[in-house]
C-alpha positions in Angstrom: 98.0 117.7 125.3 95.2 115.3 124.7 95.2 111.9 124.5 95.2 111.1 120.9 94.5 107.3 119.5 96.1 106.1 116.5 92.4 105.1 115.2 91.2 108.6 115.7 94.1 109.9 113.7 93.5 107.9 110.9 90.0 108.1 111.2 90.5 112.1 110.7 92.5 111.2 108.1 90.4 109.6 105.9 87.4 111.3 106.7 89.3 114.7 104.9 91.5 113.1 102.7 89.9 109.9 101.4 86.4 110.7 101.3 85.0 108.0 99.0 86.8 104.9 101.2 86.1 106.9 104.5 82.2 106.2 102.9 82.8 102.5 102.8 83.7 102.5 106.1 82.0 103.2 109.8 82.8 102.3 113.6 83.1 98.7 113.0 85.8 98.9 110.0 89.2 100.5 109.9 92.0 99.9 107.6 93.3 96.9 109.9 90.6 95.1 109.3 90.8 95.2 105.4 94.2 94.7 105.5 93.7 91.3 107.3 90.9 90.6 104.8 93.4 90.7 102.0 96.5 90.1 103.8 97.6 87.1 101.5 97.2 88.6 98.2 99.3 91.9 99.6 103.0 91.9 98.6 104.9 90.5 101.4 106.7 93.3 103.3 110.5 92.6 104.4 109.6 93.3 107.9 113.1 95.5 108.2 111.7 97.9 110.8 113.6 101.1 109.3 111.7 104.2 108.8 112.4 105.0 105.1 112.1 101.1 104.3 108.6 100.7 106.3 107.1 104.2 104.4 108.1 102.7 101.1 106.6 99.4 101.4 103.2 101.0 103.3 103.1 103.0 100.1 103.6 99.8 97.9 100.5 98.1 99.6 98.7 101.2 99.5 99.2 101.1 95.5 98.5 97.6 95.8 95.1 98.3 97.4 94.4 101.3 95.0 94.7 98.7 92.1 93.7 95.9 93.0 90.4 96.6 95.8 89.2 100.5 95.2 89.2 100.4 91.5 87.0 104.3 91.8 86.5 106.0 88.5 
């Protein structure tokens, strides 16, 4: 199987699923790197390490960010 980077994944990812952000972005930006632009105005996370609990905050932020950085029309 080949040898598959978490960066390319996402990078697939929102190349086909998020096409205007995936616009915004190029080699030298990824989602890590906004997140630590706006890391203290994100809602804290518990930091609890379970699956179900780590989804549901990741979604959280990601509604955070959808509000509050890509306002798109």
């Amino acid at each position: 199987m080949a040898n598959i980077t978490t960066t390319s994944v996402a990078e697939l990812f929102l190349r086909k699923c998020m096409t205007i952000v995936d616009d915004y972005l190029n080699y030298h930006t990824d989602v890590s790197l906004i997140k630590e632009l706006v890391y203290n105005a994100a809602p804290k996370k518990k930091l609890v390490h379970r699956a179900s609990d780590d989804v549901k905050e990741s979604l959280k932020e990601l509604q955070y960010y959808k509000n509050n950085l890509f306002k798109l029309n």
